[in-house]
N, C-alpha and C positions, 0 to 999 in steps of 0.2 A: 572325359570332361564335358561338361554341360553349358553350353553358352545360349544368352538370351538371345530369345527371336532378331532382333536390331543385327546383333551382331553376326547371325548366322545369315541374315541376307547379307549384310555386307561382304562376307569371307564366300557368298556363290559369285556375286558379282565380280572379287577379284579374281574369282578361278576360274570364270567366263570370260572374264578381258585378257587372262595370262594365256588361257588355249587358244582364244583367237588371234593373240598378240603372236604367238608360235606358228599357228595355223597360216598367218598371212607372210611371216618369214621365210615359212617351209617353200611355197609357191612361189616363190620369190626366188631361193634361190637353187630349188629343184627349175624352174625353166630358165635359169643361167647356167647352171651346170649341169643336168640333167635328172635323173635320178640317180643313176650311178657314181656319179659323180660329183652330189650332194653329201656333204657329212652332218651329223646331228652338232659337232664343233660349228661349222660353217653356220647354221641354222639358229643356233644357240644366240652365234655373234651379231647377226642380222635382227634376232631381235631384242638383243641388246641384255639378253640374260647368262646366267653360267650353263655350260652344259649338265651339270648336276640338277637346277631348276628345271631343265627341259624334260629331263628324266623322271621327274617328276610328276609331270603329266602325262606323257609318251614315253611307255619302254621302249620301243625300237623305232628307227624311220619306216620302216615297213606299215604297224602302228599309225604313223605319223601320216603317209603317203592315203591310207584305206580310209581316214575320216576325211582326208582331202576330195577325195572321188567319187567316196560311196553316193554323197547326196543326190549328183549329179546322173552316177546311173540309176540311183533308185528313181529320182524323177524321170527320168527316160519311161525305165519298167512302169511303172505306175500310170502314169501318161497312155502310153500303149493301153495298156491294158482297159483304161477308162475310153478308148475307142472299139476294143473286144467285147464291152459292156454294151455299146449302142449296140452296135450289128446281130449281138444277143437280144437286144430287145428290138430290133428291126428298125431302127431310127433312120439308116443311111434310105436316100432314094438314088442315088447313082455310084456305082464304082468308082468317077473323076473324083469324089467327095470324098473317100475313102484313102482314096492315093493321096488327095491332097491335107487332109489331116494329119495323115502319116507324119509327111513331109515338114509340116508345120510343126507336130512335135519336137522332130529332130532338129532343126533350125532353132525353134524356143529356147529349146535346153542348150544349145552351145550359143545365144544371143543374151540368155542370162549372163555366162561365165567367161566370155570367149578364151580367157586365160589357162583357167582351168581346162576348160576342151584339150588345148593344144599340151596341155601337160599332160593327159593321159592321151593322145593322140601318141606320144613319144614314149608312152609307156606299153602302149600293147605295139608299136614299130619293135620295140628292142625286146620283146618279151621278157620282160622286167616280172611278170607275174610268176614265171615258171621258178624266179629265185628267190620269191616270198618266202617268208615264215607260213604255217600252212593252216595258222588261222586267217591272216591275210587273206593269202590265195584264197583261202573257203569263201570267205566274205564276200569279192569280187567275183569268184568265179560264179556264185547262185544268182547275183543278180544281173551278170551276164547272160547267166541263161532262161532269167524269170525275163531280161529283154527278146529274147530270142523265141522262147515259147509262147509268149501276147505276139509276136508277129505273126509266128505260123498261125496261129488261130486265128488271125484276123485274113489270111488270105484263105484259110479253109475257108471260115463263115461266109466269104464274099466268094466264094466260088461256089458253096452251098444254096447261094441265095439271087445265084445267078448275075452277080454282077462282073466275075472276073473270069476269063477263059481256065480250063481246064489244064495247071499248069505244075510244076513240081514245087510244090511249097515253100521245100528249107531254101533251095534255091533264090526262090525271087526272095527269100526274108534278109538270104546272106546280100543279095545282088542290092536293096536297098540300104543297107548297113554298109556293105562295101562302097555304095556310090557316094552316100554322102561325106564318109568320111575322107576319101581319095577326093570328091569335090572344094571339102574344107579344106584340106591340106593344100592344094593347087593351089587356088584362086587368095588363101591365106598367103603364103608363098611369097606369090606373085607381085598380091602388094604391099608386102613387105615393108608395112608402117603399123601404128599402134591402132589397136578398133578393128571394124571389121570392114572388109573389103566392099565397096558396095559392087563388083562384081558379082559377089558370091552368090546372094538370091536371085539373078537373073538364070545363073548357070545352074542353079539347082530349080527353079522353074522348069528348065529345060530340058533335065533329067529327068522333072515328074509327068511330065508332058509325051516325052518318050516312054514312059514307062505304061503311062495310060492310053497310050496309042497302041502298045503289044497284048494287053491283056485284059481291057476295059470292055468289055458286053453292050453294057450299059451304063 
């Protein structure tokens, strides 16, 4: 069937406000009940539609979970990767500027969504990915590792280029992935109200600070 232009923006528009209308459900009440312990019923009811509708646009929660998340790592990966790019082109003048962009990445990206963060924060704690469907898992797991491999390059490059001591790569890539998201978690936690903690950037200064005091040259 052939519908006139007018009409076919209108029918994107409603199909734009029904995913996101699903979309904000799903977060909603995947961090009330988990992921596990989210049903597409539950999600369906949240935002106010049948669950045949929701099927509609999402075959699985798995589906449903991977458009939730993907953006957020892929801005991560991208990000990184757009500081692989300076040190490629020799932009850094100090290693502290290095660490500290880092830093400032990962901070951005979870000061976009904080919501979001902490629902896939509960998603790699319970290893929720290993019981995907395994286009799911494919999807997350690449750009997990397109995060992970702009890191290591970035501390080759700066240890290439003589700003970071001679150190074992994957290690400090996991150690600063590990740190912030163990700092998120804590310091989120802790204060244990809506927003973000104004703890948290002071404690994660402090991390980067440590970090560029063990490995910094220059």
């Amino acid at each position: 069937m052939l519908y006139k232009p007018p009409v076919e923006k209108r029918m994107k528009r409603e199909k734009l406000r029904r995913t996101e209308e699903i979309l904000t459900a799903a977060q909603k009440v995947m961090l009330a009940k988990g992921y596990n312990g989210a049903t597409m019923d539950d999600i369906a009811a949240e935002a106010g539609l049948t669950k045949p509708t929701v099927y509609q646009y999402f075959k699985t929660k798995d589906e449903l979970f991977v458009q939730l998340v993907e953006p957020l790592i892929q801005s991560l990966a991208l990000k990184l990767e757009a500081i692989k790019i300076l040190l490629e082109e020799k932009k850094y003048e100090t290693g502290r500027k290095i660490i500290g962009d880092v830093f400032d990445v990962y901070y951005g990206t979870f000061e976009e969504n904080p919501d979001l963060y902490k629902l896939f924060n509960i998603f790699l704690q319970f290893g929720v990915i290993y019981n995907m469907n395994e286009e799911s898992y494919t999807t997350i797991k690449l750009w997990g590792i397109k995060c992970f491999k702009e890191g290591n390059s970035i501390v080759s490059l700066s240890i290439g280029q003589g700003f970071f001591r001679e150190t074992d790569i994957s290690q400090a890539t996991d150690f600063v992935w590990g740190s912030f998201w163990g700092i998120v978690q804590v310091e989120q936690n802790k204060w244990g109200k809506e927003g973000i903690s104004p703890y948290l950037k002071p404690v994660l200064k402090y991390a980067e600070n440590l970090l560029a005091l063990a490995i910094v040259i220059r």
